[in-house]
MIVEX-52429 format. One record per residue: x, y, z of N, C-alpha, C in turn; residue in one letter. Coordinates in nm, 3 decimals. Example, Ala and Ser with C-alpha at 12.3 -4.5 7.8 and 13.67 -1.06 7.14 Angstrom:
ATOM n.X n.Y n.Z ca.X ca.Y ca.Z c.X c.Y c.Z res
ATOM 1.319 -0.569 0.780 1.230 -0.450 0.780 1.320 -0.330 0.780 a $
ATOM 1.285 -0.225 0.708 1.367 -0.106 0.714 1.290 0.003 0.787 s $
END
This chain:
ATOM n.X n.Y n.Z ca.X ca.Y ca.Z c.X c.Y c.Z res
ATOM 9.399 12.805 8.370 9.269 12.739 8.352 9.289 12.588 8.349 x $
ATOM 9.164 12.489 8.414 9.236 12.376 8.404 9.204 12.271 8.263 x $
ATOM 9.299 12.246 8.275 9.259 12.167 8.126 9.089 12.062 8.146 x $
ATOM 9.077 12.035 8.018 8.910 11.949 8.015 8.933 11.815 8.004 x $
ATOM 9.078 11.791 8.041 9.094 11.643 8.101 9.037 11.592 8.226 x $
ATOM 9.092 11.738 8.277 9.034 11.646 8.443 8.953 11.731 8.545 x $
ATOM 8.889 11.855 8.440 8.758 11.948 8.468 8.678 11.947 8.446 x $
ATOM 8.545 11.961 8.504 8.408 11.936 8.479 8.329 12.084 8.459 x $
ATOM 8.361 12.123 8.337 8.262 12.280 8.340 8.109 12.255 8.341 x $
ATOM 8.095 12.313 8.501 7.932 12.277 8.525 7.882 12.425 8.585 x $
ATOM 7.791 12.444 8.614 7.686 12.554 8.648 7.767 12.573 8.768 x $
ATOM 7.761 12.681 8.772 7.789 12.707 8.955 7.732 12.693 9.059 x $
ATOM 7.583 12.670 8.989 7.535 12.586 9.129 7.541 12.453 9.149 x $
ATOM 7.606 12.367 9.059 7.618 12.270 9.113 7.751 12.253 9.181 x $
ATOM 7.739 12.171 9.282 7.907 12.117 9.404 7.993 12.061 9.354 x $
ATOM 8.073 12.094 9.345 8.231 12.049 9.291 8.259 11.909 9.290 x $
ATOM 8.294 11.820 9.212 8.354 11.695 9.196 8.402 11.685 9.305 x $
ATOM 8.368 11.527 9.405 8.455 11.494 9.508 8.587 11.395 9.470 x $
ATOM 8.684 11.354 9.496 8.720 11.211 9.436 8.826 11.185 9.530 x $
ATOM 8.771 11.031 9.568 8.913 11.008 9.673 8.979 10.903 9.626 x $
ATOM 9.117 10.926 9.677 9.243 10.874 9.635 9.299 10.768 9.701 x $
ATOM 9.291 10.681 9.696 9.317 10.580 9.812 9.516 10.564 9.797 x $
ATOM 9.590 10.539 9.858 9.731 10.542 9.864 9.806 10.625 9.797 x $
ATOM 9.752 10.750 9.862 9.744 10.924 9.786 9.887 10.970 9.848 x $
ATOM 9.946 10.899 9.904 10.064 10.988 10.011 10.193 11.023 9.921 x $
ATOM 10.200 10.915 9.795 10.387 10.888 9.709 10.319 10.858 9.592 x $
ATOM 10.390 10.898 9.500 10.377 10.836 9.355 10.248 10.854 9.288 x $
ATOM 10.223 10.732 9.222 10.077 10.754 9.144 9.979 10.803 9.228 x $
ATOM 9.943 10.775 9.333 9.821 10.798 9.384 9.822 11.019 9.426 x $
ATOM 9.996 11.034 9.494 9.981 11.144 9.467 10.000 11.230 9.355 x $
ATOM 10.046 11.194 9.292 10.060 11.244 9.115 9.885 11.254 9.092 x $
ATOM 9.829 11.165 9.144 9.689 11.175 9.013 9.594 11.264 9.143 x $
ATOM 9.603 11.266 9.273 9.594 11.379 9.391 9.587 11.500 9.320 x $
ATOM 9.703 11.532 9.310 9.727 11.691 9.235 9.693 11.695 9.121 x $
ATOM 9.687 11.625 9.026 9.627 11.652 8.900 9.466 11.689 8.936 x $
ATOM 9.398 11.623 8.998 9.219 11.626 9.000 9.239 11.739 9.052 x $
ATOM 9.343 11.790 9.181 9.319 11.894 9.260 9.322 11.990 9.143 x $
ATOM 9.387 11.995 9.052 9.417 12.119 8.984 9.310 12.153 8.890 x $
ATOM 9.241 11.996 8.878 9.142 12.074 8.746 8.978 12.108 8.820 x $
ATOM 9.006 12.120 8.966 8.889 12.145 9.054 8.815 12.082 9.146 x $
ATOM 8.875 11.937 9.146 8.818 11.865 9.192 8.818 11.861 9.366 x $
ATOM 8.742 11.850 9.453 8.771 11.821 9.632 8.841 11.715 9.656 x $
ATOM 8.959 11.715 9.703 9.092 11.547 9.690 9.091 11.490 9.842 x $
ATOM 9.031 11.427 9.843 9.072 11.346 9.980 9.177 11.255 9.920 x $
ATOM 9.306 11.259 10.028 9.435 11.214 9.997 9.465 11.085 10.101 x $
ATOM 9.408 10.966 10.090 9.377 10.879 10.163 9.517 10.845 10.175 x $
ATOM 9.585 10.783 10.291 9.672 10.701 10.316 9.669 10.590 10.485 x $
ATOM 9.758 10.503 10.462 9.784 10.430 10.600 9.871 10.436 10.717 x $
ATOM 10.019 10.489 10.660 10.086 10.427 10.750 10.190 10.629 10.720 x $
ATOM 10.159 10.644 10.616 10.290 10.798 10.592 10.214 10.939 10.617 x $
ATOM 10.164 10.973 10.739 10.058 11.104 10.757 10.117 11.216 10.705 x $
ATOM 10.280 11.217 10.718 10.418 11.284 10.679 10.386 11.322 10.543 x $
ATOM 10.391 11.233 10.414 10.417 11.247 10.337 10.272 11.281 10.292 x $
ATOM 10.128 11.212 10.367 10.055 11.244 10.271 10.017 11.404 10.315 x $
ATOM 10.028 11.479 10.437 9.999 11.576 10.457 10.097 11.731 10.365 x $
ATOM 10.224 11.662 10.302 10.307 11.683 10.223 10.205 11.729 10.079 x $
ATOM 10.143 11.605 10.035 10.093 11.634 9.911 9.964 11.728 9.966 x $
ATOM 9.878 11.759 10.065 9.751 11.850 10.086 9.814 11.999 10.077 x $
ATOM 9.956 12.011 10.121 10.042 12.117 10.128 10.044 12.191 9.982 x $
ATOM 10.149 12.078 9.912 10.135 12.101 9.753 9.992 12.161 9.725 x $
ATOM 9.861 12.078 9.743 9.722 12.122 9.650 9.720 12.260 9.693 x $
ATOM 9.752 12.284 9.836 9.641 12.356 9.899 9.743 12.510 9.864 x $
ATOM 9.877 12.500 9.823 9.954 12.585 9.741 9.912 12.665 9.636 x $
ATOM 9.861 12.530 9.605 9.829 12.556 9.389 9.699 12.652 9.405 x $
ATOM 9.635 12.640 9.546 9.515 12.709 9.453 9.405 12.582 9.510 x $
ATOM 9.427 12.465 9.503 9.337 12.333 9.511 9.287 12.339 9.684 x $
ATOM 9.172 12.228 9.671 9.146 12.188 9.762 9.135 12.046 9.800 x $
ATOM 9.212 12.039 9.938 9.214 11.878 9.981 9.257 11.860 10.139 x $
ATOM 9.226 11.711 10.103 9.254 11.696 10.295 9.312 11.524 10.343 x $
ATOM 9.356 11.512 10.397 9.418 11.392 10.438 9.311 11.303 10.515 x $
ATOM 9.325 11.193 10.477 9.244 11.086 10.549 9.307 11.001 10.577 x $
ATOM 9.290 10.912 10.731 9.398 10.775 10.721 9.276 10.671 10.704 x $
ATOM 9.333 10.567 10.650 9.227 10.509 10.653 9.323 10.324 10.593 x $
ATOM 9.316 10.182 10.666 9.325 10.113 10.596 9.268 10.034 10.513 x $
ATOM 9.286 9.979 10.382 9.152 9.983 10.282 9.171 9.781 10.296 x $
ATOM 9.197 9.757 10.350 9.183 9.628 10.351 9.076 9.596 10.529 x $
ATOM 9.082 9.730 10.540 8.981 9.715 10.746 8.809 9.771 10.660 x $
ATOM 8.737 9.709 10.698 8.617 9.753 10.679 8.538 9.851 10.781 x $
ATOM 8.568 9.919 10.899 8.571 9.967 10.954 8.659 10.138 10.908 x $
ATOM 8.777 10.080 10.876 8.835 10.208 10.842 8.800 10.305 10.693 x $
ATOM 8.750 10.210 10.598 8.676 10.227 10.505 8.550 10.328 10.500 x $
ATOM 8.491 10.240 10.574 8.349 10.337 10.655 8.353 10.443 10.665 x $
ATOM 8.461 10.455 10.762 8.493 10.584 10.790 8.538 10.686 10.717 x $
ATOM 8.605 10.633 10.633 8.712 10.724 10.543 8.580 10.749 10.462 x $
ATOM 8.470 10.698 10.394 8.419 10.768 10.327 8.305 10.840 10.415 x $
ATOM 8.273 10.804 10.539 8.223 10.853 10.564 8.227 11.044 10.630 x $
ATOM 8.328 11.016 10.689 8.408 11.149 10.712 8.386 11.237 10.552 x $
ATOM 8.454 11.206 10.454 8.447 11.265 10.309 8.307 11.337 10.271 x $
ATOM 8.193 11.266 10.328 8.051 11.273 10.251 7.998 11.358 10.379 x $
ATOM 8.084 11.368 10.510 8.055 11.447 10.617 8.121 11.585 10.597 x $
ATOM 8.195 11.602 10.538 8.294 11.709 10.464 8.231 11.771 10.360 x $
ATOM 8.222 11.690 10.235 8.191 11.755 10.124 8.067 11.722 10.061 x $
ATOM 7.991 11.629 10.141 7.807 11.602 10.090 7.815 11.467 9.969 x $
ATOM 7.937 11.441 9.940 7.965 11.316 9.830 8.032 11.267 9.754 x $
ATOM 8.057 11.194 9.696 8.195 11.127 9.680 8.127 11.067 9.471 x $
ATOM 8.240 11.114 9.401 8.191 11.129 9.258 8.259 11.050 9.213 x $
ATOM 8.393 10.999 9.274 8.517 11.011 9.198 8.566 10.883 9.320 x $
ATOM 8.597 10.723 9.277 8.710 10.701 9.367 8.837 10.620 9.271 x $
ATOM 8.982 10.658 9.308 9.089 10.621 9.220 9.130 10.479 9.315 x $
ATOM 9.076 10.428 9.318 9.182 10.295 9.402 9.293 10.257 9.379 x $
ATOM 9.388 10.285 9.419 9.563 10.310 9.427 9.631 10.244 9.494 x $
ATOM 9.602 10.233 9.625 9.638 10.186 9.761 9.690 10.020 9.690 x $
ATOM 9.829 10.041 9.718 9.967 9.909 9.731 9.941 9.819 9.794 x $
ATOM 9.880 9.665 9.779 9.835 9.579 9.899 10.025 9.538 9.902 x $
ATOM 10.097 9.515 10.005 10.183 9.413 9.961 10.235 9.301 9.958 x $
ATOM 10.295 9.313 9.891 10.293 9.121 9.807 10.501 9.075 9.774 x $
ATOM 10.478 8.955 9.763 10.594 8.887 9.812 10.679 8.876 9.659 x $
ATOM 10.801 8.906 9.606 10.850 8.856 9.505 10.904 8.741 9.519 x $
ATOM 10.877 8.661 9.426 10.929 8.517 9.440 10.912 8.366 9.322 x $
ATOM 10.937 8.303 9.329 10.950 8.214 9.205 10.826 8.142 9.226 x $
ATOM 10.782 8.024 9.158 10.633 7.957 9.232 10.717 7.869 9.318 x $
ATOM 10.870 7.807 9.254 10.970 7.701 9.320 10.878 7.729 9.496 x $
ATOM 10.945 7.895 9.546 10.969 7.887 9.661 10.812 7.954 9.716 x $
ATOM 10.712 7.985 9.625 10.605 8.036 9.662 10.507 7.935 9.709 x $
ATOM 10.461 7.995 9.900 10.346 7.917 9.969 10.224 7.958 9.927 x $
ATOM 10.134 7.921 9.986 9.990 7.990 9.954 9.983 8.067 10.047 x $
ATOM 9.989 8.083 10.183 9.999 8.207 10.260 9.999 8.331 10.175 x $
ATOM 10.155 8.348 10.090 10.167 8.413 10.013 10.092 8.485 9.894 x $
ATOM 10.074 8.367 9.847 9.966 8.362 9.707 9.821 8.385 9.758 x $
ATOM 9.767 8.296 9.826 9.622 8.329 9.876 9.639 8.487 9.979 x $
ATOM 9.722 8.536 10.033 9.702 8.606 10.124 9.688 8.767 10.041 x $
ATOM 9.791 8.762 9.956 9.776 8.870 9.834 9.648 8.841 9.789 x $
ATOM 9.574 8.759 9.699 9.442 8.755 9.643 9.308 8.814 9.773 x $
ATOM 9.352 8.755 9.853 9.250 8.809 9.943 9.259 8.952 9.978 x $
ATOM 9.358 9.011 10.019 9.401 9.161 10.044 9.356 9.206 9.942 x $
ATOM 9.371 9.188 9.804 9.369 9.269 9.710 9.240 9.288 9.642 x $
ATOM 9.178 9.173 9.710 9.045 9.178 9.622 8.973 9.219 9.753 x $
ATOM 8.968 9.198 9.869 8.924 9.239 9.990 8.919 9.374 9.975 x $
ATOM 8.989 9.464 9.952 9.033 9.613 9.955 8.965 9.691 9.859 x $
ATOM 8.904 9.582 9.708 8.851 9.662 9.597 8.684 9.668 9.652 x $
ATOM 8.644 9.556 9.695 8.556 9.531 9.749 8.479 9.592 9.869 x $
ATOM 8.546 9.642 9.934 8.515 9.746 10.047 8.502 9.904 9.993 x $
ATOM 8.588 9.935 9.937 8.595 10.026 9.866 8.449 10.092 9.751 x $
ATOM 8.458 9.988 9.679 8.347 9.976 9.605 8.226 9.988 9.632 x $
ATOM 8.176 9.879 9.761 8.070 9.872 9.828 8.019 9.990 9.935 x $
ATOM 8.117 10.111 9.935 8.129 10.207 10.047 8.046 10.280 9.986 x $
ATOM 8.075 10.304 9.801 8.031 10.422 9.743 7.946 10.420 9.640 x $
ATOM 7.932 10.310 9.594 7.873 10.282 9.506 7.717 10.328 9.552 x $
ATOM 7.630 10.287 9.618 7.538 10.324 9.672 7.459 10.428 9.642 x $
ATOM 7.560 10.545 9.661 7.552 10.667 9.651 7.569 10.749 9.529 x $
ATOM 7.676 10.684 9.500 7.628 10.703 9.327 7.555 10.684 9.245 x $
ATOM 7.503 10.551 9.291 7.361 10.540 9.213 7.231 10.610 9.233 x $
ATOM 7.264 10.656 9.367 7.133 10.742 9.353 7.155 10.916 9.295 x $
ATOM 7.259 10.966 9.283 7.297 11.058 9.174 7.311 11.045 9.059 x $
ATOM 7.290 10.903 9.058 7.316 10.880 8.866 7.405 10.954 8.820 x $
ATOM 7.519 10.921 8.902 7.686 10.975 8.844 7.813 10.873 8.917 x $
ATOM 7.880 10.865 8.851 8.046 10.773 8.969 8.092 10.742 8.871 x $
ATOM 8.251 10.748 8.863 8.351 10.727 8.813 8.468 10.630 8.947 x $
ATOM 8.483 10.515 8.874 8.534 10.426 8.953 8.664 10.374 8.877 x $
ATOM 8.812 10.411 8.903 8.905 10.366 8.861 9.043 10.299 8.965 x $
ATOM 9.049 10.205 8.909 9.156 10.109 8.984 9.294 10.060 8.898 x $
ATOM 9.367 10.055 8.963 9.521 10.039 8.927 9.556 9.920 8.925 x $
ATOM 9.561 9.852 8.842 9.656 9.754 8.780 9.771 9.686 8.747 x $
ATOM 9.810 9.643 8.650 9.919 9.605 8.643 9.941 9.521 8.494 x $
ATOM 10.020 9.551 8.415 10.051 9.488 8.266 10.050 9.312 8.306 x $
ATOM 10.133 9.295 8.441 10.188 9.198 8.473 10.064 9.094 8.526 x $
ATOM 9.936 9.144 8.519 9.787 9.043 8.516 9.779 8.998 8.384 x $
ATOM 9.843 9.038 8.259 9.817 8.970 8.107 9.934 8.894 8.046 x $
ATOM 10.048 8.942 8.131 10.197 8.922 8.070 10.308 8.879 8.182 x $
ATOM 10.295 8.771 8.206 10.374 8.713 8.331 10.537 8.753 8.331 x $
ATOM 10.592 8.769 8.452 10.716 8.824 8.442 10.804 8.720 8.590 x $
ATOM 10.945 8.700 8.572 10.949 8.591 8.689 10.972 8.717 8.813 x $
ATOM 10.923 8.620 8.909 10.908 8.652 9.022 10.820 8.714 9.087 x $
ATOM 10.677 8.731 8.980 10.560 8.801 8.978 10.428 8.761 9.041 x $
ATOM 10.444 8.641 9.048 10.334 8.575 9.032 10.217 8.634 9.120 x $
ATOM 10.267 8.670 9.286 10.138 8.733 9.339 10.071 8.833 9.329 x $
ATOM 10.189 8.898 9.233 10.079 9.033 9.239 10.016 8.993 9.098 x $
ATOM 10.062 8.960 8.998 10.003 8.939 8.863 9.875 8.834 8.843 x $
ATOM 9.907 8.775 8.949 9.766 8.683 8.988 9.670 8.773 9.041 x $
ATOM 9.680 8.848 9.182 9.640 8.910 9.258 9.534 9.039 9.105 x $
ATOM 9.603 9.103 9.047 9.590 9.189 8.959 9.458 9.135 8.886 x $
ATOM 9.521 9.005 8.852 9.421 8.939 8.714 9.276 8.938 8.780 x $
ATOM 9.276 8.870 8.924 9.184 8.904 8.953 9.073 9.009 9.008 x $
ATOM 9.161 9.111 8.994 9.143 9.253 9.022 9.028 9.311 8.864 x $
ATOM 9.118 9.299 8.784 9.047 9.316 8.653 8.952 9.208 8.604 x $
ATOM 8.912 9.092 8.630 8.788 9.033 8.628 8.635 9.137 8.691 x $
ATOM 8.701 9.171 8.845 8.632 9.179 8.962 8.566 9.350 8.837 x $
ATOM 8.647 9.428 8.830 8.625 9.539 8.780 8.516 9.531 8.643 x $
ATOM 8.510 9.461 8.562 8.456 9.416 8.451 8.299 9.368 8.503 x $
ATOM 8.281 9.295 8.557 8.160 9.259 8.644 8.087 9.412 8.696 x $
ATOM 8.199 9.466 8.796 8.125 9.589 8.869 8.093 9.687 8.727 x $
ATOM 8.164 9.665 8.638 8.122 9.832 8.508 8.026 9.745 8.481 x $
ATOM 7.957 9.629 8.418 7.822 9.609 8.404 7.751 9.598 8.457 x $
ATOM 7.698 9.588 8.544 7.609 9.619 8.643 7.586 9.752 8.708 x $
ATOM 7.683 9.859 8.726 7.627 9.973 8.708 7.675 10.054 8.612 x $
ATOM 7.643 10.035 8.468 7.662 10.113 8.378 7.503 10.158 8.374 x $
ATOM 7.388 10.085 8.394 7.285 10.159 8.371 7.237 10.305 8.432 x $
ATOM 7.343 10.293 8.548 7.309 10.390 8.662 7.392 10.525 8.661 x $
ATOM 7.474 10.509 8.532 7.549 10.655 8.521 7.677 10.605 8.543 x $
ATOM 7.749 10.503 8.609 7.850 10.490 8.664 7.932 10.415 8.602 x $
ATOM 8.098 10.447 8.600 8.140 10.385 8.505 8.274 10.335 8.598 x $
ATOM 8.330 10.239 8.542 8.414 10.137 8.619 8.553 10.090 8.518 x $
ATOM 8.657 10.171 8.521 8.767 10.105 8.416 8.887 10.073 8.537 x $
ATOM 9.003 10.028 8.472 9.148 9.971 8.502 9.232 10.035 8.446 x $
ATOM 9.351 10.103 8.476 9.429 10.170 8.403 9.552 10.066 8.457 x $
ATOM 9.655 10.025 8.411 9.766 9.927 8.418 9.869 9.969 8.368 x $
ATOM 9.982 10.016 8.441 10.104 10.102 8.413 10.211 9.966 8.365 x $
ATOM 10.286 9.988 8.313 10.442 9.886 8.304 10.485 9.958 8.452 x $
ATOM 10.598 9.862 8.452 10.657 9.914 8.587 10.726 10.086 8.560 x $
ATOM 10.674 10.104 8.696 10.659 10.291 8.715 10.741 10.328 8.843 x $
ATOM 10.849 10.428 8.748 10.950 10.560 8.844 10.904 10.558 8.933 x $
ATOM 11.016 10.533 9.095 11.001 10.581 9.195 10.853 10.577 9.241 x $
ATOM 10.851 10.443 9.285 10.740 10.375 9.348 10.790 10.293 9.433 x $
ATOM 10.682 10.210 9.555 10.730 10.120 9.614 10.725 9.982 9.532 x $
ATOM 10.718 9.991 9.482 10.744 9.827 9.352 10.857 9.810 9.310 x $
ATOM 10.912 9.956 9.284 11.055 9.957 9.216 11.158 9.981 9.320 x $
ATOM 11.129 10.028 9.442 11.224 10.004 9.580 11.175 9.856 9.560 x $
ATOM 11.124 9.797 9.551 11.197 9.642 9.568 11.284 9.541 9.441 x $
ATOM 11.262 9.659 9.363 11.397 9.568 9.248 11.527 9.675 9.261 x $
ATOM 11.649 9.547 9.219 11.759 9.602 9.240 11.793 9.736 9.107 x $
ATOM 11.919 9.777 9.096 11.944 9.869 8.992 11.972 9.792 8.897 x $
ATOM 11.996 9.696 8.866 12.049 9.637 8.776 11.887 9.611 8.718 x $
ATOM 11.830 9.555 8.793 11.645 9.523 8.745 11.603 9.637 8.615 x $
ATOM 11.605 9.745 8.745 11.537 9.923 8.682 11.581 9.897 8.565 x $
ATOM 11.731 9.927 8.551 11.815 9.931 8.404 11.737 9.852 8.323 x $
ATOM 11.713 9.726 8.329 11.711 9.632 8.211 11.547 9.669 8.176 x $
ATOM 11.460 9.702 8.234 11.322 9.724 8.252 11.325 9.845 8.189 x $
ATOM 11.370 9.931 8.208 11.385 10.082 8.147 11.418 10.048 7.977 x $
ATOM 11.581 9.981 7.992 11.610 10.004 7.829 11.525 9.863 7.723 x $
ATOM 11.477 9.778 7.788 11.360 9.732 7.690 11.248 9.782 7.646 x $
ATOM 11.203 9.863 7.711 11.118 9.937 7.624 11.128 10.044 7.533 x $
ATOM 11.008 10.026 7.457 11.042 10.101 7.333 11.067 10.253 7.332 x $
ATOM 11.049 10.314 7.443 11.049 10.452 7.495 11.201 10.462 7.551 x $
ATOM 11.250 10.358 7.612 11.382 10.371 7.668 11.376 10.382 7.818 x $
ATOM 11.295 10.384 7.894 11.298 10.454 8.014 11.131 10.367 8.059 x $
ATOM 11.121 10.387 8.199 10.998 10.358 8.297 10.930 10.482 8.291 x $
ATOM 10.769 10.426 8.281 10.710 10.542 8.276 10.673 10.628 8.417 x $
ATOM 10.642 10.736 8.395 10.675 10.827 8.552 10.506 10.823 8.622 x $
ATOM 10.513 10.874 8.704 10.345 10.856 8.795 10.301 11.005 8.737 x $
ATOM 10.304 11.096 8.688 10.241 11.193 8.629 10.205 11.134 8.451 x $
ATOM 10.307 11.031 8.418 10.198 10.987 8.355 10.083 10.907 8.351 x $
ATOM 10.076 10.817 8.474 9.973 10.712 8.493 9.869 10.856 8.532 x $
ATOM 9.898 10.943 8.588 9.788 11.014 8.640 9.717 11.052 8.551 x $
ATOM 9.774 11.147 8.396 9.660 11.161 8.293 9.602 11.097 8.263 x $
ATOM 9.610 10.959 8.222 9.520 10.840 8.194 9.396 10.870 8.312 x $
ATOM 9.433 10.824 8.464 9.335 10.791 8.549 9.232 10.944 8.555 x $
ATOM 9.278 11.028 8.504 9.252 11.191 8.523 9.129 11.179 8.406 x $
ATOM 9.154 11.173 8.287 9.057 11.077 8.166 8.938 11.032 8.233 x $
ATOM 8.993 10.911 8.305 8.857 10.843 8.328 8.789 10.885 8.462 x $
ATOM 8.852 10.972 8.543 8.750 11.044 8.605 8.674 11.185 8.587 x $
ATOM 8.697 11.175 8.432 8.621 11.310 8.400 8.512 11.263 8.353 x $
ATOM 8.440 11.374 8.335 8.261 11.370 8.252 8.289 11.324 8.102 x $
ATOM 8.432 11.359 8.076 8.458 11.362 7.935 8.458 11.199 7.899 x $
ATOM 8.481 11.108 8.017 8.472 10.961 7.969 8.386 10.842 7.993 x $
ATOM 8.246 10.952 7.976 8.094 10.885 8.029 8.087 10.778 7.936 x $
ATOM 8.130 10.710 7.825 8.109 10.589 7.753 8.221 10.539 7.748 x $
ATOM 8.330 10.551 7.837 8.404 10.445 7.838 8.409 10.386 7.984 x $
ATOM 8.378 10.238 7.989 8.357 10.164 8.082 8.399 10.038 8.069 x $
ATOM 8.451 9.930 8.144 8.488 9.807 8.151 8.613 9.797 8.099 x $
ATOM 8.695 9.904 8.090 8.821 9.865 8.002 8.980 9.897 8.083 x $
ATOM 9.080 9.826 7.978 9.173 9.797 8.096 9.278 9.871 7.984 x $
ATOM 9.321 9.971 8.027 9.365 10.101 7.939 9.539 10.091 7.997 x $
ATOM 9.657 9.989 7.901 9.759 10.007 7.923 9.870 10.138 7.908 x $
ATOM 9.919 10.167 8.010 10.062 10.254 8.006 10.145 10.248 8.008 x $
ATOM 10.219 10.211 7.922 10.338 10.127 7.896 10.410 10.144 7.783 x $
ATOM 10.421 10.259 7.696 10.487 10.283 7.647 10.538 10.227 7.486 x $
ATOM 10.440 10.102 7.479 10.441 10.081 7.375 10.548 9.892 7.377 x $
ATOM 10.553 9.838 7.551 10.591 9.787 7.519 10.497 9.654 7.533 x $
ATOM 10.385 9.670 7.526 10.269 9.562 7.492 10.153 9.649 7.374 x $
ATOM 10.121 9.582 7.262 10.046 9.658 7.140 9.931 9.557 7.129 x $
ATOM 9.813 9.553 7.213 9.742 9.479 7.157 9.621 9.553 7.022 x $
END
């Protein structure tokens, strides 16, 4: 039975939770894929560039029992956007649920050697991508007077770390942008949070630090270790349930305890 984290016990006549996953193919995005799949939800498993891997995770759902389906789609093209939800709402009649996941990427580097290419080109991707996204579905949620809207973060938008700067910039303004969108449609049923992992197991963030990095990142925290993408997924699993209709605008860290505000 699926747990009432990330299940919606509703009438049987009403249509099953849709929710799409934007950079659903590896890691968090497929970790929190299979979680919705399991507690009932319809998973569109969005990806760009890995059809391989994300058709990998529809394999997994469609194993368990779940239902889902692969979409390519790039979330920084407004065109491909379109599509991707549009195909979804041509599929399954509507879209309840979107996890914005999808990795813009971004340059590690000091500010010494950091251009604005760099810096501006991340802020724009990243906020470009929430923005399309947003504007695809929102719409439609409001006229169901229902949507759950969650986006991925980063500790490193509150707590600077060297060599961070574009994505932690990029981030900060990610979680402004999000705060704005939960007030403005909170009247409408729809709710809008940030979930923000510490750096997270076997991801593409952590293929770009060395072993020596992982190590030191792992044993400073108070847990001992990086947290894994099945755990970022319960969190994001939370806030796309019915169960977290009054929580909105908030930026919900995973991290193990090594930021306590």
């Amino acid at each position: 039975m699926p747990s009432s984290s990330t299940s919606d016990t509703t009438p049987a006549s009403r249509p099953r939770r849709v929710a799409v996953v934007t950079g659903a193919s590896r890691g968090i995005g497929a970790a929190t894929a299979s979680l919705l799949a399991s507690g009932g939800f319809r998973v569109v498993v969005n990806y760009r560039s890995s059809a391989a891997e994300a058709d990998e995770v529809v394999e997994t759902i469609s194993a368990a029992g779940g239902e889902a389906v692969a979409i390519r789609a790039d979330v920084t093209a407004a065109d491909d956007v379109s599509a991707l939800m549009s195909e979804t709402e041509r599929r399954w009649g509507r879209i309840d649920v979107v996890v914005h996941n999808a990795l813009i990427p971004f340059a590690i580097t000091s500010f010494a050697d950091l251009s604005w290419e760099q810096l501006g080109g991340k802020l724009d991707r990243e906020l470009h991508a929430a923005f399309l996204v947003t504007k695809a579905v929102v719409p439609g949620m409001m006229s169901r007077k229902y949507g759950r809207l969650v986006y991925l973060s980063t500790g490193l938008s509150r707590r600077p770390r060297a060599g961070m700067i574009t994505l932690g910039t990029a981030k900060a303004a990610l979680d402004q942008f999000v705060r704005y969108v939960a007030l403005e449609v909170a009247p409408h049923g729809i709710t809008a949070n940030l979930v923000a992992p510490a750096t997270v197991d076997e991801t593409k963030v952590t293929e770009q630090l060395t072993a020596d990095q992982i190590d030191h990142l792992g044993a400073t925290n108070p847990m001992g270790r990086l947290v894994r993408p099945e755990e970022i997924a319960r969190t994001v699993a939370f806030l796309a349930s019915e169960a977290s209709a009054f929580t909105t605008g908030h930026y919900l860290p995973v991290n193990g305890g090594l930021s306590m505000d």
